[in-house]
C-alpha positions in Angstrom: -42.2 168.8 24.8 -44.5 169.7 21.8 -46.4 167.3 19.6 -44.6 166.4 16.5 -48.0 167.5 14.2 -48.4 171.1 13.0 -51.4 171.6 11.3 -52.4 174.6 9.2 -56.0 174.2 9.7 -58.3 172.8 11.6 -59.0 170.5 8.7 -55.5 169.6 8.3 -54.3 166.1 8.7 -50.5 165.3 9.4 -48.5 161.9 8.3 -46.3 160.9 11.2 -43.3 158.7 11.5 -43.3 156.2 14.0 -42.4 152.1 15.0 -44.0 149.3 16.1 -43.3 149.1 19.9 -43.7 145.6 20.2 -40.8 143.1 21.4 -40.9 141.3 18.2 -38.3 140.8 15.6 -40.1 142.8 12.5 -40.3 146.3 14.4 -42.3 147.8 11.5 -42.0 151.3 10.9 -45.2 153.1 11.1 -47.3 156.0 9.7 -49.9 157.7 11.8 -52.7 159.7 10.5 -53.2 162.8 13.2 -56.6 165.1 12.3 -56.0 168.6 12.9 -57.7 168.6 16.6 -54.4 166.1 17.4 -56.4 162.9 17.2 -54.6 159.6 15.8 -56.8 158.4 12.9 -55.1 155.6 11.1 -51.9 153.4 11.8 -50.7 151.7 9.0 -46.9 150.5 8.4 -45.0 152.2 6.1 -45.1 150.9 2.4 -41.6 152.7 1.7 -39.7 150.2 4.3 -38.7 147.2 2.5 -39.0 145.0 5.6 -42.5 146.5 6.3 -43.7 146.6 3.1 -46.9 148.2 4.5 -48.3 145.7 6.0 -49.0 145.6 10.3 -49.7 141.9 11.8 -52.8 141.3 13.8 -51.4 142.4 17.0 -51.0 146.1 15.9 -53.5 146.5 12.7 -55.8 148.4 14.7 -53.3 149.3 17.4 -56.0 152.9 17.8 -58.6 150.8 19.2 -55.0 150.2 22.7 -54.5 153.9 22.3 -57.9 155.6 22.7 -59.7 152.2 24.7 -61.9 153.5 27.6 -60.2 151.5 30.1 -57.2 153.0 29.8 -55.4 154.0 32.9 -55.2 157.8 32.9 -54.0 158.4 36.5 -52.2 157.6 39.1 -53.9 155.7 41.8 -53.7 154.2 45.3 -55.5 151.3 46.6 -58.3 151.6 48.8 -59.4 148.3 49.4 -57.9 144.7 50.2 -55.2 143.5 47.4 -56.8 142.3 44.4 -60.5 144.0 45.1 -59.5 146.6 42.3 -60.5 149.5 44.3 -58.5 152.6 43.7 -58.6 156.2 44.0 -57.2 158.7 41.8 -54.3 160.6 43.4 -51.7 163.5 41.7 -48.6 162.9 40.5 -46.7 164.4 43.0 -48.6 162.6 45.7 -47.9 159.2 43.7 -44.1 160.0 43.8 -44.1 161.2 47.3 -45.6 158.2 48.7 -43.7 155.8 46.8 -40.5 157.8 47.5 -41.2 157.5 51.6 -41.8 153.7 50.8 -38.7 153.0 49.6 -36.5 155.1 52.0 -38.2 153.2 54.8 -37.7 150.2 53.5 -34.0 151.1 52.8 -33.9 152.2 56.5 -35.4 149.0 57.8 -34.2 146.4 56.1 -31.5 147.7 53.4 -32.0 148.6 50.0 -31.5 145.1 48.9 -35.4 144.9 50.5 -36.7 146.1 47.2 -36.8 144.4 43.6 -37.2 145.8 40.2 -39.4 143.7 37.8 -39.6 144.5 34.0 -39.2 143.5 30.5 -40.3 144.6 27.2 -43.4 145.3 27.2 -41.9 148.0 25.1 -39.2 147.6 23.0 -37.7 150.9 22.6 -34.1 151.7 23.5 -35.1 154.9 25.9 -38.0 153.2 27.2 -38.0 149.6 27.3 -35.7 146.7 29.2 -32.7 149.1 30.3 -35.0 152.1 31.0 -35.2 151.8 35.2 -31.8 150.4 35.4 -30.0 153.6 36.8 -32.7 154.1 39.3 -32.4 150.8 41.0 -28.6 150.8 40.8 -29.0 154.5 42.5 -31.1 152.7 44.9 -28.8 150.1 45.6 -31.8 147.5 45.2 -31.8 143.9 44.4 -30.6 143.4 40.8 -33.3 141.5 38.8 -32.3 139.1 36.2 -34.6 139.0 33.0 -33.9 135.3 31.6 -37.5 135.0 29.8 -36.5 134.9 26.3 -33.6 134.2 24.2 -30.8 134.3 27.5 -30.1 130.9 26.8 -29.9 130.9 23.3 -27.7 134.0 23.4 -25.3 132.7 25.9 -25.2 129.2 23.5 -24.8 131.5 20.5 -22.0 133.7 21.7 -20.0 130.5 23.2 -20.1 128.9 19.9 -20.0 131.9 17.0 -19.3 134.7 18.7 -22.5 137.9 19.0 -22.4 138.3 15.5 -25.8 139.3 13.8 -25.6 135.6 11.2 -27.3 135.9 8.6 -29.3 139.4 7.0 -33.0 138.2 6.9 -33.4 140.2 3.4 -30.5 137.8 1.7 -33.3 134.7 2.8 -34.2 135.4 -1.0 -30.7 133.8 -2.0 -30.8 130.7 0.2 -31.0 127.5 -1.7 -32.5 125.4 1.5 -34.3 127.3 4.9 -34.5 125.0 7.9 -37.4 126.7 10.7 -36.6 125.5 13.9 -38.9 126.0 17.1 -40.0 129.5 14.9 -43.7 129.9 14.1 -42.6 132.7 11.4 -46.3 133.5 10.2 -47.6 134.4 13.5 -44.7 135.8 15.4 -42.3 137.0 12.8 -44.7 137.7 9.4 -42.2 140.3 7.6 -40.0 137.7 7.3 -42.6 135.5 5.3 -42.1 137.6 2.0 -38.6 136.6 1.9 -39.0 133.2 2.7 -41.8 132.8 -0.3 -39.7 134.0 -3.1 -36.7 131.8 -2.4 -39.4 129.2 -2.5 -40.1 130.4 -6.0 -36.7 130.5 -6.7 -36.9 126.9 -6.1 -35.3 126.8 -2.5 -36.9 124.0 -0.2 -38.7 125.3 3.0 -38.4 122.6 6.0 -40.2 123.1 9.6 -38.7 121.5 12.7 -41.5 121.9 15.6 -43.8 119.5 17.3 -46.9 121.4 16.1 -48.0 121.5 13.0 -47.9 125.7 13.0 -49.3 128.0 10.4 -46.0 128.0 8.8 -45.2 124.3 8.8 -48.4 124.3 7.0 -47.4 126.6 4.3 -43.6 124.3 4.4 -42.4 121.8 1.6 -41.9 119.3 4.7 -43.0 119.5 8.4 -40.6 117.4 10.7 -42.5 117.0 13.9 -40.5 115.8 16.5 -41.0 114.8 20.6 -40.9 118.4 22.4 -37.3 118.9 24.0 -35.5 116.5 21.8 -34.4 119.1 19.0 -30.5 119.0 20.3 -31.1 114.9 19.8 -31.6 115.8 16.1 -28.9 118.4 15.3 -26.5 116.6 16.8 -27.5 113.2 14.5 -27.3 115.9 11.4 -23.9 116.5 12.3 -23.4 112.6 12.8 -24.6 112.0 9.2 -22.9 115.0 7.6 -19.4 113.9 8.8 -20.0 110.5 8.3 -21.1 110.4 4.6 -18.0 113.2 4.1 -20.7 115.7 3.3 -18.5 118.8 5.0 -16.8 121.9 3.4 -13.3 120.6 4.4 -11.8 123.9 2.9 -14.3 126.4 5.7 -13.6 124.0 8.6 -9.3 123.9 8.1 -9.7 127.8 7.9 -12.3 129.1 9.8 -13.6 126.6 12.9 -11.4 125.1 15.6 -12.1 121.9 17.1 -13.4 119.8 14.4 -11.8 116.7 15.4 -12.9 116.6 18.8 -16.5 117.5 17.6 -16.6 114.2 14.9 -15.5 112.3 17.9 -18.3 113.7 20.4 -20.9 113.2 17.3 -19.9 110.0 16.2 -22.1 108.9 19.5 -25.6 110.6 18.1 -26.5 108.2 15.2 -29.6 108.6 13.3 -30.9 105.6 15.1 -30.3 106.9 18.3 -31.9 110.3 17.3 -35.1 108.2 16.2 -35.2 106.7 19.7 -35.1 109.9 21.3 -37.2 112.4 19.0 -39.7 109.9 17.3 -38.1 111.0 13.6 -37.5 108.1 11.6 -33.6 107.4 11.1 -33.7 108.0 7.3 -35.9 111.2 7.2 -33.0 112.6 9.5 -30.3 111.2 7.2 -32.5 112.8 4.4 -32.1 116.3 6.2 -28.7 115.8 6.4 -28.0 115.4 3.1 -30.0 118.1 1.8 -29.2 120.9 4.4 -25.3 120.1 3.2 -26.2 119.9 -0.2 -28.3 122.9 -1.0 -25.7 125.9 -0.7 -26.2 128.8 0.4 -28.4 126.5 2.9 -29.7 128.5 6.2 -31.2 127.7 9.7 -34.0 130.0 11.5 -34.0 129.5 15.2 -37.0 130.4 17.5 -37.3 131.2 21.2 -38.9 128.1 21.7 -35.6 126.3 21.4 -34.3 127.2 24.2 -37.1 126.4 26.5 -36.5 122.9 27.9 -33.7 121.8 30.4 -31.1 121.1 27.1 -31.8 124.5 25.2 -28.7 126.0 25.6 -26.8 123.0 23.8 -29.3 122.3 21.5 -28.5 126.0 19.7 -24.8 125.5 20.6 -25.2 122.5 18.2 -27.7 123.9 15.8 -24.9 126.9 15.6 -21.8 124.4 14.8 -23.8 123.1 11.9 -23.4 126.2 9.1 -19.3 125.6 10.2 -19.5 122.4 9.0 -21.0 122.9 5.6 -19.6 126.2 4.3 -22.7 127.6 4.4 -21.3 130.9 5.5 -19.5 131.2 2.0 -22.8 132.9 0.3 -25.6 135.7 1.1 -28.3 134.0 2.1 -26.0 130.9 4.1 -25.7 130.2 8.2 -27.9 130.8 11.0 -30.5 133.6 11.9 -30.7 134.0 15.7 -30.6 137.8 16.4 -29.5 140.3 14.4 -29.1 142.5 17.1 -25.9 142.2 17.5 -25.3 144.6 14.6 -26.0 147.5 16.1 -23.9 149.3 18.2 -26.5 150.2 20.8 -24.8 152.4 23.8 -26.4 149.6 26.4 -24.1 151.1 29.0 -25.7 154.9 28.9 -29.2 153.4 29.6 -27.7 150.4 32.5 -24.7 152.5 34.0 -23.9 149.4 35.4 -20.9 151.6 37.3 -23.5 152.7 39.5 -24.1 149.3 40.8 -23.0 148.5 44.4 -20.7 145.7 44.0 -21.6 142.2 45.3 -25.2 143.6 45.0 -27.4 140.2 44.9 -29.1 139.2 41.4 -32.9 137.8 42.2 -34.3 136.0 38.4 -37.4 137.1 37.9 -38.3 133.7 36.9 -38.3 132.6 40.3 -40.3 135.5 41.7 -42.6 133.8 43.8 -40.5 131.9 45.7 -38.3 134.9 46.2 -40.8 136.6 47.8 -42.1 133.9 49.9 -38.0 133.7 51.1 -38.1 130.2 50.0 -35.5 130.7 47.0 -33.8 134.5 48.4 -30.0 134.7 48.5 -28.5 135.8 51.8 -30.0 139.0 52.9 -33.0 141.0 53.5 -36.4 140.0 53.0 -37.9 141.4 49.7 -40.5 144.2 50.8 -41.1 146.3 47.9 -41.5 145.8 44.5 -41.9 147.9 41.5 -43.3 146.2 38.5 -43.0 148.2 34.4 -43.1 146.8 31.0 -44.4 143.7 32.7 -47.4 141.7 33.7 -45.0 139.2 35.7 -48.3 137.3 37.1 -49.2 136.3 33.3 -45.8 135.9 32.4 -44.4 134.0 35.2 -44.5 130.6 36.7 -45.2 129.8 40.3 -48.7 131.9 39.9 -50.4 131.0 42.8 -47.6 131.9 45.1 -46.6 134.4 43.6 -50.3 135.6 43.5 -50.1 134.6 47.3 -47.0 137.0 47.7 -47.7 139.6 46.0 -51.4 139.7 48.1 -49.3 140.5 51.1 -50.3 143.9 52.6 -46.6 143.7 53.8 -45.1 144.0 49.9 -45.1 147.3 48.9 -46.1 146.9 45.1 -45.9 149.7 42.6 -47.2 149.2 38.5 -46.8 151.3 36.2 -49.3 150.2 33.1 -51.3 151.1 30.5 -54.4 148.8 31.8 -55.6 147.4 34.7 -53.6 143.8 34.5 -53.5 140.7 37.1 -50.5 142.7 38.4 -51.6 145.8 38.4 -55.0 144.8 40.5 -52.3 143.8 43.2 -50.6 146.8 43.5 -50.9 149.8 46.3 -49.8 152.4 43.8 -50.5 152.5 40.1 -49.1 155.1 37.5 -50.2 155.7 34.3 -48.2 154.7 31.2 -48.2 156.2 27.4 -48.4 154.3 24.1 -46.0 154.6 21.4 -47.9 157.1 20.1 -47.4 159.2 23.1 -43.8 158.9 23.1 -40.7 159.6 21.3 -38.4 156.8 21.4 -35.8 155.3 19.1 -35.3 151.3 18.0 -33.2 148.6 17.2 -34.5 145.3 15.7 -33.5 141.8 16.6 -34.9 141.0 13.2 -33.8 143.0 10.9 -30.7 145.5 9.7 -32.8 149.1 10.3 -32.9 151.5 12.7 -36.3 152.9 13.5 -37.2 156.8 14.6 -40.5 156.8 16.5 -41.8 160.6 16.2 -44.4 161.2 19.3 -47.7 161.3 17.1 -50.5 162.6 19.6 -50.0 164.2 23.3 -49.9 161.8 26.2 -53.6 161.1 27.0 -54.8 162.0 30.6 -52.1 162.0 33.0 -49.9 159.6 31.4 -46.2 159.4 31.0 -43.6 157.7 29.0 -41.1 155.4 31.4 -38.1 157.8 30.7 -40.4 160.6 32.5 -41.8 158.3 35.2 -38.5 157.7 36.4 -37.1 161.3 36.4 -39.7 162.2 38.6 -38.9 159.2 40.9 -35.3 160.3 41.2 -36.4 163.7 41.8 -38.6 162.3 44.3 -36.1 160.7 45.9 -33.8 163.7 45.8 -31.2 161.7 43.4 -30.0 164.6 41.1 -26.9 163.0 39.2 -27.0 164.0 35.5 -28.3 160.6 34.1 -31.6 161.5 36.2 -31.6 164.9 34.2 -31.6 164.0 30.8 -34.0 164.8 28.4 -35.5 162.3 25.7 -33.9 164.1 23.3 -30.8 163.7 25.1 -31.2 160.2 25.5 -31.6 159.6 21.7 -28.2 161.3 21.2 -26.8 158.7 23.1 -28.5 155.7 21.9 -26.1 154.4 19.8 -22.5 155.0 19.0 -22.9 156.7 15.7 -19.0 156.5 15.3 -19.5 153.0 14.5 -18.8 152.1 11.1 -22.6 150.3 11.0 -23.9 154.2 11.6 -22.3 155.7 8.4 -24.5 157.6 7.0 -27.2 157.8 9.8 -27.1 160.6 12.3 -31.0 161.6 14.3 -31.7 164.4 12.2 -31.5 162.0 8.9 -34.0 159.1 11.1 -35.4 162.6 12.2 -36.8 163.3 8.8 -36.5 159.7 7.1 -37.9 157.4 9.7 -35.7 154.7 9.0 -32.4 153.4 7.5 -30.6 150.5 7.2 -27.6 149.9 9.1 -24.7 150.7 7.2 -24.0 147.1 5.9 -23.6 145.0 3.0 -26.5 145.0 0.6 -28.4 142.0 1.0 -27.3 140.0 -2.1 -23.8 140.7 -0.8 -24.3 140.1 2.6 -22.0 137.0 3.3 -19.6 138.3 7.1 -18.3 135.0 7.7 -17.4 133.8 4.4 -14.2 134.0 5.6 -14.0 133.4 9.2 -14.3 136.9 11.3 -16.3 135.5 13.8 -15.7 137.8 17.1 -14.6 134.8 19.5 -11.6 134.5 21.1 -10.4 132.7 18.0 -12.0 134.6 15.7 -13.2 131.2 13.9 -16.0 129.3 14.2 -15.9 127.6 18.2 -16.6 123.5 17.9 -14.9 123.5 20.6 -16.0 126.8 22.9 -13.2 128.8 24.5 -15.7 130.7 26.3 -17.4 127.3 28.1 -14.1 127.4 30.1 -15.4 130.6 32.3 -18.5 128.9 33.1 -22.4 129.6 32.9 -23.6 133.2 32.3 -26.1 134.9 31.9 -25.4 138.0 29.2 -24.9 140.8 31.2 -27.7 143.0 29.4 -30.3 140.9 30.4 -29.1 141.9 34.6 -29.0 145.3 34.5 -25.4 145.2 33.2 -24.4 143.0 36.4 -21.4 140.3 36.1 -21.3 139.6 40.0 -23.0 136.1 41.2 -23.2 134.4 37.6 -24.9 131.2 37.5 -21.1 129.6 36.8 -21.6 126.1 36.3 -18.7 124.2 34.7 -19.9 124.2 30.8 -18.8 120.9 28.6 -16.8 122.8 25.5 -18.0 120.2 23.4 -22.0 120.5 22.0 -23.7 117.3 23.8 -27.4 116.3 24.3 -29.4 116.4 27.8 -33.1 114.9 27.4 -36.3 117.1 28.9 -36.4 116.7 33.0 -40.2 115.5 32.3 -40.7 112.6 30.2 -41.4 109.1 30.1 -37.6 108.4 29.8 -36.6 110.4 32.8 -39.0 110.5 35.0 -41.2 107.6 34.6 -42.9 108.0 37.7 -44.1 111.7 37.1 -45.0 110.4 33.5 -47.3 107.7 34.9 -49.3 110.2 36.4 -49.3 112.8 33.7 -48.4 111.7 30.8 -48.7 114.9 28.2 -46.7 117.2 27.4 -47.6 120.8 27.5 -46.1 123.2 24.9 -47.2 127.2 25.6 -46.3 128.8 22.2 -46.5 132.4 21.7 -50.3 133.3 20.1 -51.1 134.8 16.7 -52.9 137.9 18.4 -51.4 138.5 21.5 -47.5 139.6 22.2 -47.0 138.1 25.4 -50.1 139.2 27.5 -50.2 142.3 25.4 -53.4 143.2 24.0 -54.7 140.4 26.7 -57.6 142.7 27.4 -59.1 143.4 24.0 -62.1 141.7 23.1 -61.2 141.1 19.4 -57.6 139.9 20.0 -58.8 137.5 22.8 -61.2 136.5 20.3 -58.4 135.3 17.4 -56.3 134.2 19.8 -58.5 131.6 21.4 -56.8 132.9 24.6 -58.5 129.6 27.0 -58.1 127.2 24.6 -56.3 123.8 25.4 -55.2 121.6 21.5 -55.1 117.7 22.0 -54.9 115.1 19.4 -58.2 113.4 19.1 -57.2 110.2 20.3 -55.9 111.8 23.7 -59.4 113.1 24.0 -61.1 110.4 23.2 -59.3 107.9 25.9 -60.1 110.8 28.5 -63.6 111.1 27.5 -63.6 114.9 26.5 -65.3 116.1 23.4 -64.3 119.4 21.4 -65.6 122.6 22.8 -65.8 120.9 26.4 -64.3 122.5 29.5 -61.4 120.4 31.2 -58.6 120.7 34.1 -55.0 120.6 32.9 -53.1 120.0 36.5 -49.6 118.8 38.0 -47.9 119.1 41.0 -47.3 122.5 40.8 -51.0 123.9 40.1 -53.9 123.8 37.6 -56.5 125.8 35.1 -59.5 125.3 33.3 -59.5 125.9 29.6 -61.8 124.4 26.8 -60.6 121.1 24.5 -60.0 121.9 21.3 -59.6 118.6 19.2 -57.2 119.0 16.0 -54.7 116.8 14.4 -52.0 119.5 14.2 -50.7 117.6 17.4 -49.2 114.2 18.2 -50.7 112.4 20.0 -49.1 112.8 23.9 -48.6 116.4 23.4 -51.1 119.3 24.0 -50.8 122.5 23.4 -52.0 126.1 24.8 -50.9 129.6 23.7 -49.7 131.8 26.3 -51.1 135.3 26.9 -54.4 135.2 28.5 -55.0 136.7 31.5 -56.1 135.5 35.1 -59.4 137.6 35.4 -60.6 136.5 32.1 -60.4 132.4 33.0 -63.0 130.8 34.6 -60.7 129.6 37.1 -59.0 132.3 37.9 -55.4 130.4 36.8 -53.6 129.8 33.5 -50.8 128.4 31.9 -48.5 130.1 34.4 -50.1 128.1 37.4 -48.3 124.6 36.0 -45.0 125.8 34.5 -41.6 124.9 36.3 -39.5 127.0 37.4 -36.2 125.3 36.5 -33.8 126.4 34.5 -32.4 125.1 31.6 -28.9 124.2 30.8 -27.0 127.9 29.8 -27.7 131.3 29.9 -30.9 130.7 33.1 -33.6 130.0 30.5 -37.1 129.4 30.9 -37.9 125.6 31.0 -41.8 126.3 30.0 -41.8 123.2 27.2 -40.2 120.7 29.8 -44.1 120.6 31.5 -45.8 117.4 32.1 -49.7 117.7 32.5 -52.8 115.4 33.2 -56.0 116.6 31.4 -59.6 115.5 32.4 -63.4 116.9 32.2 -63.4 120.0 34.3 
């Protein structure tokens, strides 16, 4: 494959097209500056885009600094020493691939396919080379499905049970909303584009509200910060809904048409009374009456939801009732009115040309990644083989995932075949027996989506792979061929793959064929305009009713899991019988219901996303560690000050499950019982060798097998 850049001269400098690779919802579009020896000399976002409007966030600003850094891995390499010493020895490709290769086929042989587990997510974002990108392989392989719950599963599954997977409300048309409710979303830090938009409805006289326990950057920069007890958020939608029926305050015109099960939805409401709600979430009765009034009064009025609502045991509900609230109001009528989950579900992605979930054995057994320690260990394994090989991509699951110290324990095992394929030398990777160098987006051609925006995204490969490096599409051809699977889906080029990215048929793609991202870099989804933007101002929601669900239709099939997010798998579903109705369910660890867990650690800690890091990407650069205050532990100064601990002090935040040492950082942006540490940082970098990951449960929450990281009760004294 050549390089995208043709220079004249070796003076010559080229202006490439590319996109931000991150799993965030802004996917910028991106210029890159190549010198006429092929170097990258400048990234910069693209001033033309009007989402980017030239501007990269702290994460990717100096994104050259990831690309040429000199600890890079270049090579493949196999371990020479115990697990974890970090001593490798640079091998060739083919010898990678044959090695791994013999590992899985006698693993097969000895224990069944089902022996070995995929385990990935998005450390790239890109539709040839991020979450679906291994999926044929493994189904080839017949291995152990993995599900990938980590973010949004629950939400998504709440979302689609109430409104249906449409893509809400355009982002751009923010400019035309009259009131903007943040919920659990830390827009200036993990969704900056979106800012802009936000600002000049503020000009335009909108009101800005924040809903989160912490007092964020961007409830900072809000007209009003409500800061209520983590996990209670579903207590407080639900006594909106209580206030907004009860003072008449709904668009009875929007819910006769286009919603179904209003009646039985007053009923179940009529319970959650402001007063309750104060009980539970610590927001005085009248400043949630207040909300009420205005969200219902301020049309076009519009609600941004954030991962972090999902992330206790009630999440799912909590956004199933969060979701019935625009119904009630009418505030689907205008641009600029509903609710802004993920506008993903706009485009027409081909998902099944990148899962081919037909190549999945049926009644194959689905392993969640969330629970990846005890799977190994055998402790939480569904009937069949042990798990003896694992092969780890777009991950750093010993960050990212709770239970560290087992699975730390497991994954130590000279018994566990382990294979990474990274760009640096993570906590995973230092456990592995084979390691295989990754590209950069700069080293890749890929193609994007954006579950934050209405643009499509061409990412032109800038500079030739560095080293020995590949991009994951490449890494896993020569695993097939390796493993002497030659099916067409295993012979595709990249090029190929783009063609069948999306189904340009679709009435969204109008207008937009590769050659025209080819040359352009970008273009918006073939959509309303922005100030016209308005899909459900007359119902067309794609549920089974085609309305608005107050009462879900889709509840009656049980708890899923969106098949995308499982390699395209619908066998062994989580299935729990689902209530129709929206109802509350309080954290699992709190004073209320578990007293005797509160009693001996009574604070509750929240693990945001950080400013600098995306995940534990960019967790071993100096300067991001450095604005992301990576080991750094937020408690209210009273909290400190009854425990003895001064700022800037070392301390031991423990439970049951584990512990780590960060240092005390005294503010006021928390309550008092709450403390807060951004997740990111890595395991080799603390001083004791733990973080956040080490104390996290690993329970799910209500729908869709989310992540229960804010339901965490901690104790916190001078390390």
């Amino acid at each position: 494959m050549t390089a995208t850049y043709e220079p004249e001269t070796a003076d010559a400098t080229t202006t490439v097209r590319g996109a931000c690779p991150q799993d965030c919802p802004d996917t910028c579009a991106m210029l890159v500056t190549v010198d006429g020896d092929g170097k990258a000399t400048k990234v910069a976002g693209d001033p033309d885009h009007p989402y980017t409007n030239g501007g990269l966030c702290v994460k990717v600003n100096n994104y050259l600094d990831r690309v040429y850094d000199p600890g890079r891995v270049l090579f493949p390499m196999r371990r020479t020493g115990p697990k974890g010493s970090g001593r490798f020895e640079r091998i060739s490709w083919d010898d990678a691939v044959a090695e791994i290769a013999a590992k899985f086929t006698a693993i097969a042989d000895e224990y069944g396919p089902e022996a070995i587990m995929p385990v990935s997510y998005l450390g790239t974002q890109g539709i040839l080379n991020g979450l679906n990108v291994g999926d044929p392989f493994f189904a080839k392989l017949g291995a152990t499905i993995a599900e990938r719950t980590y973010c949004d599963s629950g939400s998504c599954t709440a979302y689609a049970m109430t409104i249906g997977d449409t893509a809400g409300v355009d982002p751009e048309s923010l400019v035309h909303s009259k009131f903007i409710l943040i919920w659990a979303c830390n827009i200036k830090s993990t969704n900056l584009h979106l800012w802009p938009y936000i600002k000049k409805a503020k000009k335009n006289g909108a009101k800005v509200v924040v809903v989160d326990p912490i007092r964020t950057r961007t409830a900072v920069s809000a007209d009003q910060h409500i800061a209520l007890r983590p996990g209670t958020d579903g207590a407080l939608a639900l006594a909106m809904a209580h206030v907004i029926i009860a003072e008449g305050l709904t668009d009875d015109d929007y819910i006769a048409n286009y919603t179904v099960g209003y009646d039985e939805f007053a009923e179940r409401v009529s319970r959650y009374t402001p007063e309750w709600a104060a009980t539970e979430t610590g927001v005085p009765a009248e400043t949630i009456r207040t909300l009420a009034r205005e969200y219902a009064g301020a049309q076009p009025s519009v609600i941004r939801i954030g991962v972090a609502v999902e992330r206790h045991a009630g999440g799912g509900q909590t956004v199933r009732a969060l979701s019935c609230l625009p119904g009630l109001v009418g505030a689907w009528r205008k641009p600029g009115g509903g609710i802004l989950q993920l506008p993903l579900w706009a485009f027409p992605v081909n998902w099944p040309a990148f899962m081919h979930p037909e190549m999945l054995t049926p009644g194959t057994r689905v392993v969640n990644q969330y629970r990846l320690g005890a799977a190994l260990s055998g402790e939480d394994l569904p009937e069949g083989p042990p798990l003896k090989g694992v092969m780890v991509y777009n991950s750093n699951p010993v960050v990212t995932t709770p239970d560290q110290d087992r699975l730390v324990e497991q994954l130590s095992r000279e018994d566990v075949f382990t294979v990474v394929s990274e760009q640096f030398m993570t906590d995973t990777a230092e456990l592995a027996d084979i390691v295989l160098p990754a590209t950069t987006q700069l080293e890749q051609d890929d193609i994007m989506f954006s579950w934050g925006h209405l643009f499509v995204t061409y990412n032109h490969r800038s500079i030739d792979p560095i080293g020995e490096a590949v991009p994951n599409t490449e890494m896993f051809r020569r695993l097939a061929a390796a493993m002497g699977y030659d099916d067409d889906v295993f012979q595709r080029t990249d090029e190929e793959m783009i063609a069948e990215a999306f189904d340009w048929s679709h009435p969204h793609m109008e207008g937009i064929t590769v050659e025209s991202l080819k040359e352009k870099g970008w273009q918006r989804l073939n959509v309303p305009a922005p100030e016209d933007y308005a899909p459900h101002a007359e119902g067309g929601f794609p549920t089974p009713s085609g309305k608005a669900e107050f009462v879900s239709a889709a509840a009656a099939g049980g708890n899923f899991v969106v098949p995308l997010f499982r390699q395209g798998s619908n066998d062994h579903q989580p299935g729990q019988p689902v209530d129709p109705l929206p109802h509350y369910i309080a954290p699992r660890e709190s004073a209320a219901t578990n007293p005797e867990l509160y009693a001996r650690y009574p604070l509750n800690l929240l693990t945001p996303k950080s400013h600098a890091f995306l995940n534990s990407s960019f967790g071993s650069h100096d300067f991001h560690r450095r604005v992301a205050d990576e080991h750094m532990l937020i408690l209210h100064p009273d909290d400190a000050a009854s425990r003895g601990i001064a700022d800037g002090a070392p301390v031991r935040v423990f439970n049951d499950r584990g512990e780590f040492t960060v240092v005390a950082s005294l503010q006021q942006t928390v309550p008092t019982g709450v403390v807060v540490s951004p997740m990111g940082g890595w395991r080799k970098n603390s001083k004791s060798g733990a973080t956040l990951a080490a104390v996290n449960p690993t329970v799910f929450g209500d729908l869709g097998n989310a992540p229960t990281f804010s339901d965490t009760l901690v104790e916190v004294e001078i390390a």
